[in-house]
C-alpha positions in Angstrom: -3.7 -1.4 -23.6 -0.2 -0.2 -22.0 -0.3 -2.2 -18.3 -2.2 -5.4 -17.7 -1.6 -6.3 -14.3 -2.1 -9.9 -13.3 -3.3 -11.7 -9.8 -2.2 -15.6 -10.4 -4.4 -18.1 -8.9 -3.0 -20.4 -6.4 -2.3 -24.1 -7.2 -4.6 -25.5 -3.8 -6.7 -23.7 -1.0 -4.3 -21.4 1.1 -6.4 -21.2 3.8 -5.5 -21.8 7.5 -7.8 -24.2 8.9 -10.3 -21.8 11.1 -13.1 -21.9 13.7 -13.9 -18.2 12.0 -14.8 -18.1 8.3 -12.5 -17.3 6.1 -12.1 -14.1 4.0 -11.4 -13.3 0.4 -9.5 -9.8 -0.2 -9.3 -7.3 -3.0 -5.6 -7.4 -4.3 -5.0 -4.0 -2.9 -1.6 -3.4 -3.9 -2.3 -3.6 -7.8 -5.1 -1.4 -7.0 -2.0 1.0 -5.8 0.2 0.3 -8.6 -3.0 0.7 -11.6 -3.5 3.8 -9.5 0.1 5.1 -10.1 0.2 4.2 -13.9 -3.2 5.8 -14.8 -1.7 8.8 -12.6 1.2 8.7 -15.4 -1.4 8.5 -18.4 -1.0 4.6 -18.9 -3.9 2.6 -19.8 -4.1 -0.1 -17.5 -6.6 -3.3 -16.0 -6.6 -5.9 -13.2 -7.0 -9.3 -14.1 -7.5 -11.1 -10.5 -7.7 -15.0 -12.0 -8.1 -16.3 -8.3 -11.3 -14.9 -7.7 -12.6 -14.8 -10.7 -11.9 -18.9 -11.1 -9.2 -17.9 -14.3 -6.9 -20.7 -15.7 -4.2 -20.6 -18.1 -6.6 -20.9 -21.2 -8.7 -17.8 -19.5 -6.1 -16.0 -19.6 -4.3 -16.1 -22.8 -8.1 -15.3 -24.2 -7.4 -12.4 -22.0 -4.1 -11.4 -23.4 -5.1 -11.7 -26.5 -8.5 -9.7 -26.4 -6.8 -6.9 -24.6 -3.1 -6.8 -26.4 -0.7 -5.1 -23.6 2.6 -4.1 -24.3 3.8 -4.6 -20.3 2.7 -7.6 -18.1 2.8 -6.9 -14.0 2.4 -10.2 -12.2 2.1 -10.4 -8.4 3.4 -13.1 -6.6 3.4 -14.7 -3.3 6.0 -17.9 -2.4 2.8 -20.1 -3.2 1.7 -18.4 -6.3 5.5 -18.5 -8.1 4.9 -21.3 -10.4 1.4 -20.0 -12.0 3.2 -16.6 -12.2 5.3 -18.1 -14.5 2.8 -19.7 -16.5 1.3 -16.7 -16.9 4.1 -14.8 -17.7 5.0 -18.1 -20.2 1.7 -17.6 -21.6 2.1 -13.8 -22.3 5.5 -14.3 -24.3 3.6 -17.1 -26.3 1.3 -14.2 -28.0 3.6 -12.0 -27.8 7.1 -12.0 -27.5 7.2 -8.5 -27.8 5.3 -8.7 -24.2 7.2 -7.5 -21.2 6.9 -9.5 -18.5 7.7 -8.2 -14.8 7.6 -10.2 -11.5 6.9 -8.2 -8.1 5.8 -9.1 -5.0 6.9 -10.8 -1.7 8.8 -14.0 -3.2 10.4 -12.3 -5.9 11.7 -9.5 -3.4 14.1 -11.6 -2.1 13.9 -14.2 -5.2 15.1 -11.8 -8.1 17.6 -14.2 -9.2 15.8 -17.2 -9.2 12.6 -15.8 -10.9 14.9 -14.0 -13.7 16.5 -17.5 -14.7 13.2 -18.1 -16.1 13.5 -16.5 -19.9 10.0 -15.6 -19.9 10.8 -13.3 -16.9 11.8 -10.1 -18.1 12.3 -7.9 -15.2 11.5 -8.2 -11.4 10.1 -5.4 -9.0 11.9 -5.4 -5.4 9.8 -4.2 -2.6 6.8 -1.8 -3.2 5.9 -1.2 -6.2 4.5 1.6 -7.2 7.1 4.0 -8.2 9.4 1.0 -9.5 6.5 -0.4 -11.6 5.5 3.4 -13.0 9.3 4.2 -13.6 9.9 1.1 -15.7 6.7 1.3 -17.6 7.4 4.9 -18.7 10.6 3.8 -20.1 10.1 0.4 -21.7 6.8 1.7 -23.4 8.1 5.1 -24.3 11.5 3.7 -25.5 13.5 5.8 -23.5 15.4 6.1 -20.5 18.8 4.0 -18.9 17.0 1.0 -17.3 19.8 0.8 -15.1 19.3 4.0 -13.0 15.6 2.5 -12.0 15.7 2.1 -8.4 14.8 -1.3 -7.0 14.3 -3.2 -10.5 16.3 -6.2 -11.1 16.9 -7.4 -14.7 19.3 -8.8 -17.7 22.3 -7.4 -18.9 23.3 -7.5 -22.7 25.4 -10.6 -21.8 22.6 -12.6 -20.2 23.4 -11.7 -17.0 20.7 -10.4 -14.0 21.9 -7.4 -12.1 20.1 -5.7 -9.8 20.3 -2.2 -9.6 20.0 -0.5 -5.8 17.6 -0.4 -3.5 14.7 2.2 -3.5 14.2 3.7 -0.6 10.7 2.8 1.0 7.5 5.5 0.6 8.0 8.0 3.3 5.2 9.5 2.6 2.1 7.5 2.3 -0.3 10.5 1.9 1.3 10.9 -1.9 -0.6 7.5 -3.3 -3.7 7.8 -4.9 -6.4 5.3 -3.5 -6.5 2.0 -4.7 -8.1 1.9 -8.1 -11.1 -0.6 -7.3 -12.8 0.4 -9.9 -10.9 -2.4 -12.3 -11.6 -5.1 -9.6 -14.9 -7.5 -9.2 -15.6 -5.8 -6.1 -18.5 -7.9 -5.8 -16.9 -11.8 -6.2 -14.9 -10.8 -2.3 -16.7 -11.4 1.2 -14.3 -8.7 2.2 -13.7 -6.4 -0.4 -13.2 -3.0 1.9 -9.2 -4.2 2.1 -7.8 -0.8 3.5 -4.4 0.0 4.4 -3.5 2.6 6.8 0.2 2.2 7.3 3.0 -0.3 6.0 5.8 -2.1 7.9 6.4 -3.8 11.1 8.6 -3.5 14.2 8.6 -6.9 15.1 11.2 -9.7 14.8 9.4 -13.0 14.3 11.3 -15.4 13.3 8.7 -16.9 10.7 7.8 -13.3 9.1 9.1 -11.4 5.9 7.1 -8.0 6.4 10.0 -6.1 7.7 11.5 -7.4 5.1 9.1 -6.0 2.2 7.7 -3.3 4.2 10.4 -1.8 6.6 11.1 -2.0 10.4 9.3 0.8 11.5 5.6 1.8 11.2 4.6 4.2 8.3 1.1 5.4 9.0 -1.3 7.7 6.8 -2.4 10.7 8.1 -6.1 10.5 9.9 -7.6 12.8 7.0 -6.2 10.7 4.5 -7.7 7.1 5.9 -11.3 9.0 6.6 -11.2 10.0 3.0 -10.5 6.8 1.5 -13.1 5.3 4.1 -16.0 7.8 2.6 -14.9 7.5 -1.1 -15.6 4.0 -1.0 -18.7 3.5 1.3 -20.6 6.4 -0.3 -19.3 5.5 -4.1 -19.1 2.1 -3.8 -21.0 1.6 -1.3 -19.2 -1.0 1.2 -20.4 -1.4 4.5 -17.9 -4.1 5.7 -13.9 -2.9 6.1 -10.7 -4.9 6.7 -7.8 -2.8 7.8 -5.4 -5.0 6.4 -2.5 -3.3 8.0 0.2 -5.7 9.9 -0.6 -4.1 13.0 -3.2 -2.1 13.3 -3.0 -1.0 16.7 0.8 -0.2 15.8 0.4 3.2 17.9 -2.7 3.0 19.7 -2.6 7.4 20.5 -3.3 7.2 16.5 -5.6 4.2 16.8 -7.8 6.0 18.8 -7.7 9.2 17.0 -8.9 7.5 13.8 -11.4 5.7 15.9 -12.5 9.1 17.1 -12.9 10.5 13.7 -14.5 7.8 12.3 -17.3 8.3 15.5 -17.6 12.0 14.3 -18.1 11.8 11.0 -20.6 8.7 11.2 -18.4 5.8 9.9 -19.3 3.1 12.5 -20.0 0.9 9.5 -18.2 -2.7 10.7 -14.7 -3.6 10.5 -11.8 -5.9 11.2 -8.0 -5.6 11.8 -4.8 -7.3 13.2 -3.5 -6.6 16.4 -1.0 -7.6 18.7 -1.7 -8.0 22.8 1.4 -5.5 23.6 -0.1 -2.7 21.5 -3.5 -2.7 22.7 -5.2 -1.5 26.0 -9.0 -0.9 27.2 -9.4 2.3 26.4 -8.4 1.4 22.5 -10.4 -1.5 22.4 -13.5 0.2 23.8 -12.9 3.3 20.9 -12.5 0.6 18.4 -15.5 -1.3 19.4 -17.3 2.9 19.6 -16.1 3.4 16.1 -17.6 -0.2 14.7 -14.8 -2.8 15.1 -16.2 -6.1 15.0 -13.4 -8.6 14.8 -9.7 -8.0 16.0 -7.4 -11.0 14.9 -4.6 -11.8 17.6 -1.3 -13.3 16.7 -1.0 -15.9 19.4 1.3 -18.6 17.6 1.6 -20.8 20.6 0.4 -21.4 24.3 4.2 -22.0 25.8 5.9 -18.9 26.7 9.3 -20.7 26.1 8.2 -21.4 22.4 6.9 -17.6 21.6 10.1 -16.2 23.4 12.7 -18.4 21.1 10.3 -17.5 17.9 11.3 -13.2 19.1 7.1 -13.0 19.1 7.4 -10.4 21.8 4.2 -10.6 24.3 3.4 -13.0 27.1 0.5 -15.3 27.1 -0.8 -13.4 30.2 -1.0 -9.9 28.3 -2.2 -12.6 25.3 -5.2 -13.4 27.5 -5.7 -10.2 28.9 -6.6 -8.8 25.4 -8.2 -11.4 24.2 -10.9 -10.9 27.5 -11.0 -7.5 27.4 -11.9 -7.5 23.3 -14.8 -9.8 24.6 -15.6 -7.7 27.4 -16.1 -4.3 25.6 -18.4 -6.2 22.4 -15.5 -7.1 20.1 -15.3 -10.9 18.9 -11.5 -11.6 19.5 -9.9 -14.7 17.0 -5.9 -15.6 17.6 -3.9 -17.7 15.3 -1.6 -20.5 16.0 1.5 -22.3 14.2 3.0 -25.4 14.5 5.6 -25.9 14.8 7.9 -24.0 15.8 11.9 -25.1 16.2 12.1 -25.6 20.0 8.9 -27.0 19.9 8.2 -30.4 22.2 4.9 -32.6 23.3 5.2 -30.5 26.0 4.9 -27.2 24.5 2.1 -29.0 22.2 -0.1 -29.6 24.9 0.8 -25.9 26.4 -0.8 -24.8 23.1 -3.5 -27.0 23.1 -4.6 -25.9 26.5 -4.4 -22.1 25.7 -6.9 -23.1 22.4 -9.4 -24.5 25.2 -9.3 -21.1 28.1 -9.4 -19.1 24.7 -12.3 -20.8 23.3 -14.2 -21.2 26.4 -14.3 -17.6 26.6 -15.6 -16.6 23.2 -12.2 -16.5 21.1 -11.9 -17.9 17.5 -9.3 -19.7 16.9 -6.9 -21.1 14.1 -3.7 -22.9 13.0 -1.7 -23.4 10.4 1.9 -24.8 9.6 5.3 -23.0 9.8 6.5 -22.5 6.6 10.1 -21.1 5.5 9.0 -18.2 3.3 11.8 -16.4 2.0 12.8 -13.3 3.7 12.5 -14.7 7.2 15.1 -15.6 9.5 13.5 -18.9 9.8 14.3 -19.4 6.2 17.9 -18.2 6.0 18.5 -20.2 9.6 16.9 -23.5 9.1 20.2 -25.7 9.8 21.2 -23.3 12.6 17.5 -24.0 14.4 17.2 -27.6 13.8 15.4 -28.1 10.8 15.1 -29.7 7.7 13.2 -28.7 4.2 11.8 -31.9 3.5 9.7 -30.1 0.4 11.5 -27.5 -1.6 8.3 -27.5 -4.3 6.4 -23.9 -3.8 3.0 -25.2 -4.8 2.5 -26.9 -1.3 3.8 -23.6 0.8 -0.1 -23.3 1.6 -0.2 -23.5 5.2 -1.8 -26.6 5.6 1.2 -29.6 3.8 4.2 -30.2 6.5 7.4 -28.7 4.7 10.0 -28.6 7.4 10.8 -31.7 10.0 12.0 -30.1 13.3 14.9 -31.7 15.6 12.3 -33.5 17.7 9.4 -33.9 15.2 9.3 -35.6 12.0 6.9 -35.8 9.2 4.9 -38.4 10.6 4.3 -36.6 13.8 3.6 -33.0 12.4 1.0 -34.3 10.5 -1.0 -36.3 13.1 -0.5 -33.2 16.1 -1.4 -30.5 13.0 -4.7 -32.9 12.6 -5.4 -32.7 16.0 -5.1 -29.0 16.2 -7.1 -28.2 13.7 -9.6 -30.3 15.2 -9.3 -28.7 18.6 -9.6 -25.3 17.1 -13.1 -26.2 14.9 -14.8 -28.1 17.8 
């Protein structure tokens, strides 16, 4: 085998604590990247070791059954560690094994994951092209590693240097689909992940996506979505989706339009996505709930509108409300997630919060909360001094949403931990 690319499981449950069940996803963006290097004639699997309950002996049966020459390893700020294990692993068989690192804590990690020598190369940003580009050289022997845009690596001397930027996917169109085909479709309660689009206009202070994904919306066309859509509900037959995208509702003129089309070719098969309440209006919520949406997830983060204003979040907890009503009204169940908490955060803001939980679940809402973290990338990271806060764990395995990791300037340890309790409580009652 050429490409064996690599899910890691995580060390603990990363799941915010939820009045709404929680989902398990496809990996998506191997999918994208196996996609790209059977496009380029590589032979190539997904191993996701999360789902499929994997451990370190699992995989180096793995390894060894299936001999690849190039190891891709995904990895998420809470994932890092087994990521190196498995990339450990993989140079144990085989030292001849390269090992590359991509994904959202690498991105802005490179340095810190290549000081690991079992880290051989880290992919910056998407994927896809950086991933297929590297592969074609390493296992062809050929080619001046140094030109690869986006690819971070050592020099001769030991070094890392990172070579420039590549420029994000302009057009989305040019990806094949996701190649589900090498994933255990059947072990996810979601497994119609779909992307439409990639990056993010916003500027929370707690969020890395314009960061990995760009500051401005990159949609698919219409056609392109449908036929991704049909491939995999007639094929695989799926009859659940997730549009995974950021924002879904990013431009709701296109929203509607793919609503529409979905309507006319028959699709209303049910679905979820992620909205925000300033990018959302009846009309669009009434096409979406036409065209089969069943749940639309709300980023509320907090009931003071002091607290979402200093966190840049961008809506107001009337427009919050509004959304959240009108989703109910027109057959869509509406959930909004919280965090806590944030910098300027006080009791008084708590209760502010806790009070929006109750008008929201009285009328129908879902609703869950988990922990600020610092992930790299954010501007909460890079700023925690400047905002008042203090790292109080620095060890990756307990970035899972749910373990205090920060102290703010008027809450410590103690006191994150009993309001989170009581949040959480709140929000499954």
């Amino acid at each position: 085998m050429d490409v064996m690319l690599i899910q890691p499981p995580t060390p603990c449950p990363n799941s915010p604590h939820s009045s709404d069940s929680t989902l398990s996803t496809p990996p998506i963006s191997l999918g994208y990247i196996a996609s790209m290097l059977i496009k380029a004639g590589f032979s190539v699997d997904i191993v996701d070791m999360e789902i499929s309950g994997m451990r370190g002996k699992d995989i180096l049966k793995t390894i060894e059954e299936y001999a690849p020459r190039m190891v891709g390893i995904s990895t998420t700020t809470l994932t890092f560690k087994n990521a190196l294990r498995v990339a450990a692993i993989a140079k144990t068989i085989n030292p001849e094994i390269s090992t590359v690192l991509g994904g959202p804590h690498v991105t802005f990690m490179a340095d810190e994951a290549l000081s690991h020598p079992q880290v051989d190369y880290v992919v910056r940003g998407e994927g896809e092209l950086t991933l297929t580009e590297l592969a074609g050289h390493v296992l062809n022997g050929s080619g001046d590693r140094s030109n690869i845009r986006g690819l971070s690596m050592h020099n001769h001397t030991g070094g890392v240097i990172h070579n420039i930027e590549r420029s994000l996917i302009r057009d989305l169109d040019m990806l094949p689909f996701p190649a589900r085909h090498l994933l255990p479709l059947h072990l996810y309660s979601a497994p119609g992940l779909i992307m439409t689009g990639r990056g993010c206009d916003g500027r929370c202070i707690f969020c890395a996506a314009r960061g990995i994904s760009g500051n401005r919306y990159r949609l698919r066309s219409v056609k392109n979505v449908i036929s991704e859509i049909e491939k995999i509900s007639t094929l695989l037959g799926l009859k659940l989706l997730f549009f995974g995208d950021d924002t879904f509702t990013a431009m709701p003129e296109r929203t509607r339009e793919l609503c529409r089309e979905l309507i006319n070719k028959g699709l209303q098969m049910n679905w979820m996505c992620e909205t925000r309440a300033d990018r959302i209006d009846r009309e669009t919520l009434k096409l979406m709930a036409d065209a089969g949406c069943a749940v639309a997830q709300f980023g509320a983060e907090s009931g003071s509108q002091s607290i979402l204003n200093s966190v840049r979040k961008g809506i107001t907890i009337k427009a919050l409300l509004e959304a959240v009503k009108t989703a109910q009204d027109v057959g869509i169940h509406p959930t909004c997630s919280f965090m806590f908490p944030h910098p300027e955060d006080t009791w008084e803001t708590v209760k502010e919060t806790m009070s929006l939980i109750k008008k929201l679940k009285a009328i129908g809402a879902g609703t869950a909360i988990s922990l600020t973290t610092p992930f790299p990338g954010t501007y909460l990271s890079a700023h925690l001094s400047d905002l008042g806060l203090r790292l109080i764990c620095d060890d990756t395995d307990q970035y899972n949403f749910s373990i205090p990791v920060i102290e703010t300037k008027n809450f410590d340890v103690w006191d994150i931990r009993e309001i989170y309790t009581d949040l959480v409580m709140l929000c499954l009652s």
